[in-house]
MIMARMI-173481 format. One record per residue (C-alpha): residue in three letters; x, y, z; chain. Coordinates in Angstrom, 3 decimals, always signed. Each point is the difference from the previous one (the first is absolute). Layout:
<recs>
residuo, x, y, z, cadena
ala, X, Y, Z, A
...
</recs>
This chain:
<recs>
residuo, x, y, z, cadena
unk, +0.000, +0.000, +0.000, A
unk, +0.781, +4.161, -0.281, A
unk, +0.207, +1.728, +2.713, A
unk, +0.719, +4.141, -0.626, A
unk, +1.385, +1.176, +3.631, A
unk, +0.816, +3.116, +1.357, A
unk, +2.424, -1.032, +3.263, A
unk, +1.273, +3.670, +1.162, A
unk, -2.983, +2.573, +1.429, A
unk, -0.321, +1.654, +3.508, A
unk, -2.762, -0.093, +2.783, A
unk, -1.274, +3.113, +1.134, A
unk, +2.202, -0.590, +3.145, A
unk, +2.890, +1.256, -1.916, A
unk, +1.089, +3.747, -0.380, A
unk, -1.682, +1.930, -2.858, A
unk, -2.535, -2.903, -0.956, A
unk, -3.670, +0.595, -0.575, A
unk, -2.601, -0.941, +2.609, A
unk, -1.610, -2.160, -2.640, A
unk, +2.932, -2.602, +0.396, A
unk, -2.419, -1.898, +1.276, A
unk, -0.205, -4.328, -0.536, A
unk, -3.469, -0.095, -1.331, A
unk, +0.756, +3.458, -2.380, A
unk, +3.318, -1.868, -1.057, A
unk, -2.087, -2.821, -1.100, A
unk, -2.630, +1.721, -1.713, A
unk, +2.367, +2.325, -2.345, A
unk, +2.422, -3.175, -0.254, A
unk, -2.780, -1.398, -1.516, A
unk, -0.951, +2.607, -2.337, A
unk, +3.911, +0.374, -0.918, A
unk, -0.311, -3.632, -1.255, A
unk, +2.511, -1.263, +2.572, A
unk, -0.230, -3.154, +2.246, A
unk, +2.265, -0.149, +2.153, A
unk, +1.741, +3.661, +2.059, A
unk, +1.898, +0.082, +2.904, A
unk, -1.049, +0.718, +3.087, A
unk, +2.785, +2.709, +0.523, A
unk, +0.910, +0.923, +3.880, A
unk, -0.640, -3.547, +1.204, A
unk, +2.317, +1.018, +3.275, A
unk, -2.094, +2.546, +1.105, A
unk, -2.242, -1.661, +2.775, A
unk, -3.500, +1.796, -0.768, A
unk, +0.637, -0.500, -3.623, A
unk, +1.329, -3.582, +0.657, A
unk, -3.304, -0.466, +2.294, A
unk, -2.620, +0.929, -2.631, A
unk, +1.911, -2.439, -2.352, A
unk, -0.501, -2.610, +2.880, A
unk, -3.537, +0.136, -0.619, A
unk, -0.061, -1.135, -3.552, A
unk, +0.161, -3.508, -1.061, A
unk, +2.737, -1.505, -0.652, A
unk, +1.201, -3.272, -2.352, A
unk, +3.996, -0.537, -1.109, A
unk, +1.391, +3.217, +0.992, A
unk, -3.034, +1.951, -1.739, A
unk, -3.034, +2.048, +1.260, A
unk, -3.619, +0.578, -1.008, A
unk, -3.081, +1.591, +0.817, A
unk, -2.632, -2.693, +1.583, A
unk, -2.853, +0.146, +2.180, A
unk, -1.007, +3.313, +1.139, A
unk, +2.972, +1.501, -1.554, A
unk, -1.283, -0.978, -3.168, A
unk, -2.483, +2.560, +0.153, A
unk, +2.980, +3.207, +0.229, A
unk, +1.918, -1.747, -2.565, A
unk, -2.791, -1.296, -2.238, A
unk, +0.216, -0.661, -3.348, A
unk, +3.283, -0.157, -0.218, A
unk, +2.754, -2.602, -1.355, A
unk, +3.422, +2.091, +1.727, A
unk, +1.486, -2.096, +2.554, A
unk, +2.990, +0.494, +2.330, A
unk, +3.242, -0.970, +0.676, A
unk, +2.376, +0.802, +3.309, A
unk, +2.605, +3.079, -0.999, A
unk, +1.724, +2.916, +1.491, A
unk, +2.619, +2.480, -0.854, A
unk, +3.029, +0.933, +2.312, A
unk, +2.794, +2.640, -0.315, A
unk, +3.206, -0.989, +1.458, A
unk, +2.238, +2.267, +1.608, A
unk, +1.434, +1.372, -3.577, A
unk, -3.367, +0.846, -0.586, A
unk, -0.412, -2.760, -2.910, A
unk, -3.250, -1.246, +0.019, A
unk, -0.796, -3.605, -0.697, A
unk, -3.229, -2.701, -0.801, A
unk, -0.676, -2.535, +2.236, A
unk, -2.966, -2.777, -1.129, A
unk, -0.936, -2.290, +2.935, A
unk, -1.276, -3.573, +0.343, A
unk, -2.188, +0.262, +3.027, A
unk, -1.293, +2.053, +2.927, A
unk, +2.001, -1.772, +2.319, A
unk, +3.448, +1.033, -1.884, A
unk, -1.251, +3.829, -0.349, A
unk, -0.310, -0.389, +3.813, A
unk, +3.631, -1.170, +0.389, A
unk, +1.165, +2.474, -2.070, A
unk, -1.644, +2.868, +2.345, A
unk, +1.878, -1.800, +2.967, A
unk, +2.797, +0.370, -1.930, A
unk, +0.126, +3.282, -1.747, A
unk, -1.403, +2.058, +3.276, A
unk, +3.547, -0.512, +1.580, A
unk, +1.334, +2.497, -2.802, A
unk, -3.073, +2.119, -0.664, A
unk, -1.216, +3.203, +2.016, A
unk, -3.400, +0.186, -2.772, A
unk, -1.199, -3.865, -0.532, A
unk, -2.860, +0.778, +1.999, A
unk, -0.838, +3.096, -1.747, A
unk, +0.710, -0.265, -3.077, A
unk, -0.550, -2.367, -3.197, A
unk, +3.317, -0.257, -1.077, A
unk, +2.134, +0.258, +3.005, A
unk, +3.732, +1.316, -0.163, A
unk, +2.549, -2.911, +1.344, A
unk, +3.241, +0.631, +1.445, A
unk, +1.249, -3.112, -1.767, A
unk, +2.369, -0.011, -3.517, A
unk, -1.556, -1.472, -3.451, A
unk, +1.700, -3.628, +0.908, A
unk, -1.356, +0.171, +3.604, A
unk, -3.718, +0.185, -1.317, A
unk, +0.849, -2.347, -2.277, A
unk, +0.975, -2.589, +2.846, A
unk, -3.547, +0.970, +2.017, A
unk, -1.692, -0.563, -3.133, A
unk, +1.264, -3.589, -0.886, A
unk, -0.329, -0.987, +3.507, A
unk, -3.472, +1.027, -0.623, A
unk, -0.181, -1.726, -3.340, A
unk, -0.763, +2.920, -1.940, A
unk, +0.917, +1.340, -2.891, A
unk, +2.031, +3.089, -0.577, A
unk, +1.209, +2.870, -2.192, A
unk, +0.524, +3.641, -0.442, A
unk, -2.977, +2.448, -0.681, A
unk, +0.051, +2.272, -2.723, A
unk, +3.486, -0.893, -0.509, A
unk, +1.240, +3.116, -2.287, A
unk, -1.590, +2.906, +1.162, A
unk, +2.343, +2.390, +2.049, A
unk, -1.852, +0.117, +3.411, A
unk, -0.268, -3.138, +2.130, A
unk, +1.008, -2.846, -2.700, A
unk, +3.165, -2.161, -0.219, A
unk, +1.507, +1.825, -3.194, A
unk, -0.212, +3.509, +1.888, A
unk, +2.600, -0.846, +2.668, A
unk, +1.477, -3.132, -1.755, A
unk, +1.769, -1.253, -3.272, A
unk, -0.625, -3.478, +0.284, A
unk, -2.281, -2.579, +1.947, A
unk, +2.693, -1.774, +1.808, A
unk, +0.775, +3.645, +1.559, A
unk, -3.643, +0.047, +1.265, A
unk, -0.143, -3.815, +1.337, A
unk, +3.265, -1.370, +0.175, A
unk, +0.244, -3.654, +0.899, A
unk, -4.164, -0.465, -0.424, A
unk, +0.285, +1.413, -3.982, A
unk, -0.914, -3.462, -0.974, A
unk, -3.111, +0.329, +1.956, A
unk, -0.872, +2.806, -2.196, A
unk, -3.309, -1.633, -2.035, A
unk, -1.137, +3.222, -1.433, A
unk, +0.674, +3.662, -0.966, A
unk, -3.304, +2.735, -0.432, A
unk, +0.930, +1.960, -2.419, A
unk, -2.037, +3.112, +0.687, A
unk, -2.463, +2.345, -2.227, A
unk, +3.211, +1.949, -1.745, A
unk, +1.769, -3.284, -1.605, A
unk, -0.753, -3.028, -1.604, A
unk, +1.489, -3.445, -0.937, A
unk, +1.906, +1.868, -3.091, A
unk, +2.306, +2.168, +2.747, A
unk, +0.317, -2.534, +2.447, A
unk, +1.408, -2.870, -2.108, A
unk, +2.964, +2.010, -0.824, A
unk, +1.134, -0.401, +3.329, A
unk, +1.638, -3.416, +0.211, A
unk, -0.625, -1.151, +3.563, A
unk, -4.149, +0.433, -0.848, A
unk, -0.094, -1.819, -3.083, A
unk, -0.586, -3.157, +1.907, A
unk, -2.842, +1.172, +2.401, A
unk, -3.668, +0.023, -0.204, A
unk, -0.849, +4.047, -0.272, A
unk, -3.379, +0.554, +1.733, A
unk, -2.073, +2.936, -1.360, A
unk, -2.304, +1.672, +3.088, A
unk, -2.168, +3.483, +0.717, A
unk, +1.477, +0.433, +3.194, A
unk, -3.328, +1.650, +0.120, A
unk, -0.816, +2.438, +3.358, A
unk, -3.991, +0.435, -1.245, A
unk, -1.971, -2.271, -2.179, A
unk, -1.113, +2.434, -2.607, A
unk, +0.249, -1.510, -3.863, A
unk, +2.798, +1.752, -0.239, A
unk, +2.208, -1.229, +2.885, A
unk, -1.119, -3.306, +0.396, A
unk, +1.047, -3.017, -1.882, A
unk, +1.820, +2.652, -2.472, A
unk, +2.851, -2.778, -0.341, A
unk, -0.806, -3.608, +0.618, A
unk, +1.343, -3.204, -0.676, A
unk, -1.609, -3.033, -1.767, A
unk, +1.124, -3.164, +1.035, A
unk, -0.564, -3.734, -1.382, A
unk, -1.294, -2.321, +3.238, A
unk, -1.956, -3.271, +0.507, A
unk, -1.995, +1.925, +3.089, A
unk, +0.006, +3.241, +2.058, A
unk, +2.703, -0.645, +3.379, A
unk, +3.124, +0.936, +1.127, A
unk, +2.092, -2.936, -0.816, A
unk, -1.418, +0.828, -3.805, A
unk, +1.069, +3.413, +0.376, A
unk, +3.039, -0.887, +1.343, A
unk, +0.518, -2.665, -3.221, A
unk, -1.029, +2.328, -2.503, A
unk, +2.259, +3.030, +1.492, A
unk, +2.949, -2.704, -0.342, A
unk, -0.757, -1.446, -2.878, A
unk, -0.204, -3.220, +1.079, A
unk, -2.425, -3.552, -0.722, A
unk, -1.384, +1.823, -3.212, A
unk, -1.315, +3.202, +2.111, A
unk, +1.499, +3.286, -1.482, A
unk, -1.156, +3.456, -0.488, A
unk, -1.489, +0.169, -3.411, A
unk, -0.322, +3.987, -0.430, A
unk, +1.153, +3.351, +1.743, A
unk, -2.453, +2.778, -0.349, A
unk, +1.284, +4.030, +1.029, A
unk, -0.721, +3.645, -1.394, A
unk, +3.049, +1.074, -2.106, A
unk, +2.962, +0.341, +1.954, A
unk, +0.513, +3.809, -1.637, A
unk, -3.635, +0.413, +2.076, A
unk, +1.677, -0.329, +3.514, A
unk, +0.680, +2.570, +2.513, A
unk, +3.889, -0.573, -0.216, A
unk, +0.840, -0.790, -4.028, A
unk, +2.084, +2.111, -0.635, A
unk, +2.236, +2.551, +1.790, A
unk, -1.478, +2.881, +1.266, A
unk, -0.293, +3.014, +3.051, A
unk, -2.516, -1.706, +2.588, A
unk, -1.174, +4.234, +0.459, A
unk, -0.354, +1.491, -3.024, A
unk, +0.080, -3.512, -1.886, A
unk, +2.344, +0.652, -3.158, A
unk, +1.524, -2.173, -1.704, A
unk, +3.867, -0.743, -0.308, A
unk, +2.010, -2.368, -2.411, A
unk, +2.489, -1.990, +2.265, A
unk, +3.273, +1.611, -1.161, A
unk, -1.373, +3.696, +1.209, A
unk, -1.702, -1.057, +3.658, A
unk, +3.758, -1.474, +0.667, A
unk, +1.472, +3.588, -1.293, A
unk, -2.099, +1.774, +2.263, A
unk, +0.199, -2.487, +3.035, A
unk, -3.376, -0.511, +0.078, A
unk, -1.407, +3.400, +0.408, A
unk, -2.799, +1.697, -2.284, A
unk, +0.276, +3.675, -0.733, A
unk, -2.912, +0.028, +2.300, A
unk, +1.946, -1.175, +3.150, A
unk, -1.452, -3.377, +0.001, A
unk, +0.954, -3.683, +0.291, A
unk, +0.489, -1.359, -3.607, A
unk, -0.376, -3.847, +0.454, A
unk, +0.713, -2.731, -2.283, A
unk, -2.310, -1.525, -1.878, A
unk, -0.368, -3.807, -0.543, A
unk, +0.927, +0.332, -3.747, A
unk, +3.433, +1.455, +0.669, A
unk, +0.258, -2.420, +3.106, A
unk, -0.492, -2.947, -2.565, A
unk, +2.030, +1.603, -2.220, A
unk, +3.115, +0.061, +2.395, A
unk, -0.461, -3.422, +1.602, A
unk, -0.821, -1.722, -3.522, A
unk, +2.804, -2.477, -0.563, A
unk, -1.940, -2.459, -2.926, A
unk, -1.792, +0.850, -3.469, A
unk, -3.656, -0.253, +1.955, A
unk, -0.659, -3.189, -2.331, A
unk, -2.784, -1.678, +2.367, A
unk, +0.718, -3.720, +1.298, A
unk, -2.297, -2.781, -1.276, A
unk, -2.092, -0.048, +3.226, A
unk, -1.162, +3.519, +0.010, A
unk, -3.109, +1.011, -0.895, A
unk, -1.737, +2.282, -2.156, A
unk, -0.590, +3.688, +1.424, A
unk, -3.272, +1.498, -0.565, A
unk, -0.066, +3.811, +0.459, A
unk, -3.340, +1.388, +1.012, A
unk, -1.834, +3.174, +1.052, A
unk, -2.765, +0.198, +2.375, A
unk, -3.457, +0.146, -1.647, A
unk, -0.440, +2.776, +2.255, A
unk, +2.578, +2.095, -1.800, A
unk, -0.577, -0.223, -3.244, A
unk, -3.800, +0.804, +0.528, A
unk, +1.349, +2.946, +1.966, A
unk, +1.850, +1.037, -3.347, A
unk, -2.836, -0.497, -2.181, A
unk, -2.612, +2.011, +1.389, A
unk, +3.227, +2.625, +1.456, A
unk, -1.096, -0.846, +3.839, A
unk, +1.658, -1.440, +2.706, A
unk, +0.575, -3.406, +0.749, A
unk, -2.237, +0.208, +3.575, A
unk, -2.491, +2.285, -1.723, A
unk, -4.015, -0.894, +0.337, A
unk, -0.019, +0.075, -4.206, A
unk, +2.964, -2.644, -0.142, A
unk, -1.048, -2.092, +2.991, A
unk, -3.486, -0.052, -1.284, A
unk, +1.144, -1.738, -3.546, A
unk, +2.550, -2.157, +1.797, A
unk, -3.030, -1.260, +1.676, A
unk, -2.026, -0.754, -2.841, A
unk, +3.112, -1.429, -1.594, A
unk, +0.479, -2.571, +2.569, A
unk, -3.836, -0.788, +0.252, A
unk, +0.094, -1.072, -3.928, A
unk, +3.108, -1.374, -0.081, A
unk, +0.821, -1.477, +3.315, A
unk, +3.758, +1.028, +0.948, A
unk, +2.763, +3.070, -1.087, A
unk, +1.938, -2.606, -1.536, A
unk, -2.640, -1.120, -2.389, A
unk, -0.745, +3.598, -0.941, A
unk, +3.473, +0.582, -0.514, A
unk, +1.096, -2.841, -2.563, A
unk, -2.225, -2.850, +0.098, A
unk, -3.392, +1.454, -1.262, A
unk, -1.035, -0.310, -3.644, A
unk, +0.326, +4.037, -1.571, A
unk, -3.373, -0.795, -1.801, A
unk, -1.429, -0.624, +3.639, A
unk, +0.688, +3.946, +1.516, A
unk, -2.514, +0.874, -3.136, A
unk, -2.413, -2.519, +0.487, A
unk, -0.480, -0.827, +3.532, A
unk, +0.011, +3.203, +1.727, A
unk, -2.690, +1.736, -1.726, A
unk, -1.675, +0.007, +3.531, A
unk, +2.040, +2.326, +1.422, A
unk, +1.341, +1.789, -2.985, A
unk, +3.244, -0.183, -0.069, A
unk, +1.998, +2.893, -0.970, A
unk, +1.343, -0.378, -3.334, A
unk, +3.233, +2.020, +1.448, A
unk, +0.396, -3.303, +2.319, A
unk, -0.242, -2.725, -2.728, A
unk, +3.073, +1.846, -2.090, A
unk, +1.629, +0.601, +3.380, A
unk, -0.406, -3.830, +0.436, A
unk, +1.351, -0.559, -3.224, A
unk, +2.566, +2.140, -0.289, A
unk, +1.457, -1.162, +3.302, A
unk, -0.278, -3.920, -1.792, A
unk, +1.948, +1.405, -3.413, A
unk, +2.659, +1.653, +1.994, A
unk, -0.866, +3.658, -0.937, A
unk, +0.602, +1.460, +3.665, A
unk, +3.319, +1.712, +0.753, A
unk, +1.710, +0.241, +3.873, A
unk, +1.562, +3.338, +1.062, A
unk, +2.503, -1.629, +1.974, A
unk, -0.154, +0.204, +4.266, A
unk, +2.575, +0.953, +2.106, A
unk, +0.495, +1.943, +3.518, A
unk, -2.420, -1.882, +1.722, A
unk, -2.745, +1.168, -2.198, A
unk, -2.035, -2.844, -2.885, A
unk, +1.063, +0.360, -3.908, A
unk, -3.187, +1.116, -1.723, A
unk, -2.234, -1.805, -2.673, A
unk, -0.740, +1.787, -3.007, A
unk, -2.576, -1.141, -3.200, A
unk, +1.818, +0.107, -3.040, A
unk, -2.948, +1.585, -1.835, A
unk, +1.792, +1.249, -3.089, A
unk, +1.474, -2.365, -2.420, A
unk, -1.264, -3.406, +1.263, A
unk, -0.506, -1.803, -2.868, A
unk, +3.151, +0.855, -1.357, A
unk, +1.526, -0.932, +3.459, A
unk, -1.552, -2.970, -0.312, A
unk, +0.455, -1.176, -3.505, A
unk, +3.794, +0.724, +1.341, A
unk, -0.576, -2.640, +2.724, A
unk, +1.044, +1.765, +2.564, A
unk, -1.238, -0.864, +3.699, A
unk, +0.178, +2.473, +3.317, A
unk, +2.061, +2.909, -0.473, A
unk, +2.441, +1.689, +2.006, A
unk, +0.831, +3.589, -0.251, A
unk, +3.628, +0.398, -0.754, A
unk, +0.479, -3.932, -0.737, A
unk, +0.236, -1.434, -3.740, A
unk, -1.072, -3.160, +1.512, A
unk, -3.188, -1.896, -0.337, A
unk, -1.497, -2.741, +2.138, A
unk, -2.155, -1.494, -1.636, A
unk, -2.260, -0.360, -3.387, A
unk, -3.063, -0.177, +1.429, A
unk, -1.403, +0.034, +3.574, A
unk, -0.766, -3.894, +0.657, A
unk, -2.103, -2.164, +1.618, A
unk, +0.345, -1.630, +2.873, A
unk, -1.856, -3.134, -1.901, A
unk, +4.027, +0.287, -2.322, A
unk, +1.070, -1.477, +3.282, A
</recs>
């Protein structure tokens, strides 16, 4: 079976998270998303940890039953144990646990080293990257670092190679998230990666459209548990992960190089003249592209094992550009509605749905032309990304003029400044 899974999101008992990061809310949108299986994020904090409790579980997995069924209902999204941590060089790293009992070990453990376990979602350890490590096998979990290029809080900022980070437990390493501002192209040319799984999350702190599920993973399994998790993240019995879904990496808060006050841009060569100061007085930080760019020691050719990379934009978004509103407007929430209630998930709006069906099986709500070519457009690959940087999301722009000449040229998603292309056509996740 296919399982699409979204293992990195927060509770609303971490900092800057949205009351709504709720269980039965999770569910619900999960469900609407078209994922199966998220993780439970800030499984060490012991009211979040308690409400999990109360769910049922079977092999390391949890679901709405009985009266909880009724706060969760109609919903397919179940749960599985994780939590972040930041160590004490502030890298952060994704823990996925087998059981309730283990995430209850782990607290004993961790709350020797941590002032905030108790009050926050993804406590701060004083423990090193192979220290964790050692508390997580112990607890049979798996492990790897969040986010891993971005220049805050990931194992690339502080650094230049994974045996730095965990020393003698590298080869516990199953996994590396690759975070929303790179992709499997710029991690396999670093050689140390090319042989683990790269997990694709939201790391989402509300569960709008346009946060949750925004990256996911879809992975080939006989059933929904842990231990088929656990095959499927290492690539063992015939379990593997089949497809990484993520926005454009040129979309991500940290792309490229740029002032994180006035956000402008710098190439590479000219942040290092200036030491990392804008003419504004801010903090210039490096972007994952030119991070790639200086650890890459291979031609990025991918390994037979890894998957295909699907980029996608929330549905939210691009209805947001079509009618020129914003993405958690009334107008665009009110046709992502009526979207979902005709066509059953995001992902099926996205790439799966027939074209011929946006004409012919929404005529009860009246679709807005604008958000059929929108739709379109986003499939052919006429959209182009303004690059992010600074702390502050690249932006998505219609490529309105020209289309069919863009597209009799094949050419997929567009970045500004960048000759290349990624792909011919937007595809489905039925090419998969």
């Amino acid at each position: 079976m296919i399982i699409n899974a979204d293992l990195h999101i927060h509770s609303h008992y971490s900092a800057a998270t949205s009351p709504r990061m709720d269980l039965p809310t999770l569910a619900k949108e999960g469900t609407r998303k078209g994922i199966q299986l998220l993780g439970t994020g800030d499984c060490l904090h012991p009211k979040w940890l308690k409400g999990i409790k109360e769910l049922e579980e079977r092999n390391g997995i949890f679901y709405f039953t009985g009266k909880d069924k009724g706060k969760g209902k109609n919903t397919n999204t179940v749960f599985v144990l994780t939590v972040e941590v930041e160590d004490m060089r502030r890298v952060h790293h994704l823990l996925i646990l087998p059981a309730i009992a283990k995430a209850e070990e782990l607290y004993e453990s961790f709350s020797r080293y941590s002032r905030d376990i108790d009050s926050d979602g993804r406590p701060s350890l004083r423990l090193r990257g192979d220290e964790i490590a050692e508390h997580a096998k112990d607890a049979e979990a798996l492990i790897g670092p969040c986010h891993a290029f971005t220049p805050w809080t990931a194992l690339y900022a502080y650094h230049n190679s994974l045996q730095e980070c965990y020393g003698d437990m590298v080869g516990y390493v199953s996994f590396v998230e690759l975070g929303l501002s790179a992709d499997s192209s710029y991690a396999d040319r670093i050689e140390e990666l090319r042989e683990l799984t790269f997990l694709t999350n939201s790391d989402a702190h509300s569960p709008y459209p346009i946060r949750l599920a925004r990256e996911f993973n879809r992975f080939q399994v006989e059933d929904t548990s842990f231990d088929e998790l656990k095959a499927a993240i290492e690539r063992k019995r015939g379990r593997k992960p089949v497809l990484n879904v993520g926005v454009p990496p040129a979309e991500g808060k940290y792309n490229e190089s740029a002032c994180i006050r006035c956000y402008k841009h710098y190439p590479l060569t000219e942040a290092v003249i200036r030491k990392w100061r804008c003419d504004c007085g801010g903090l210039i930080k490096k972007g994952v592209r030119d991070r790639v760019n200086e650890l890459a020691n291979c031609d990025g050719t991918h390994p037979e094992h890894r998957p295909p990379y699907l980029h996608l934009i929330p549905l939210a978004m691009i209805i947001g550009l079509a009618l020129h509103k914003s993405t958690t407007s009334k107008a665009v929430n009110k046709v992502w509605e009526s979207l979902l209630a005709e066509f059953g998930t995001e992902v099926n709006v996205l790439v799966d749905a027939p074209m011929d069906d946006f004409h012919t099986n929404t005529a009860n709500f009246n679709l807005d032309a604008r958000v059929i070519e929108a739709i379109k457009a986003f499939r052919d690959g006429e959209i182009r990304v303004i690059p992010g940087g600074g702390g502050k999301y690249g932006s998505i722009e219609l490529k309105t003029e020209g289309s069919d000449e863009a597209r009799e040229k094949g050419e997929g998603i567009a970045v500004e400044g960048d000759t290349e292309r990624e792909q011919k056509r937007q595809l489905s996740l039925c090419d998969f």
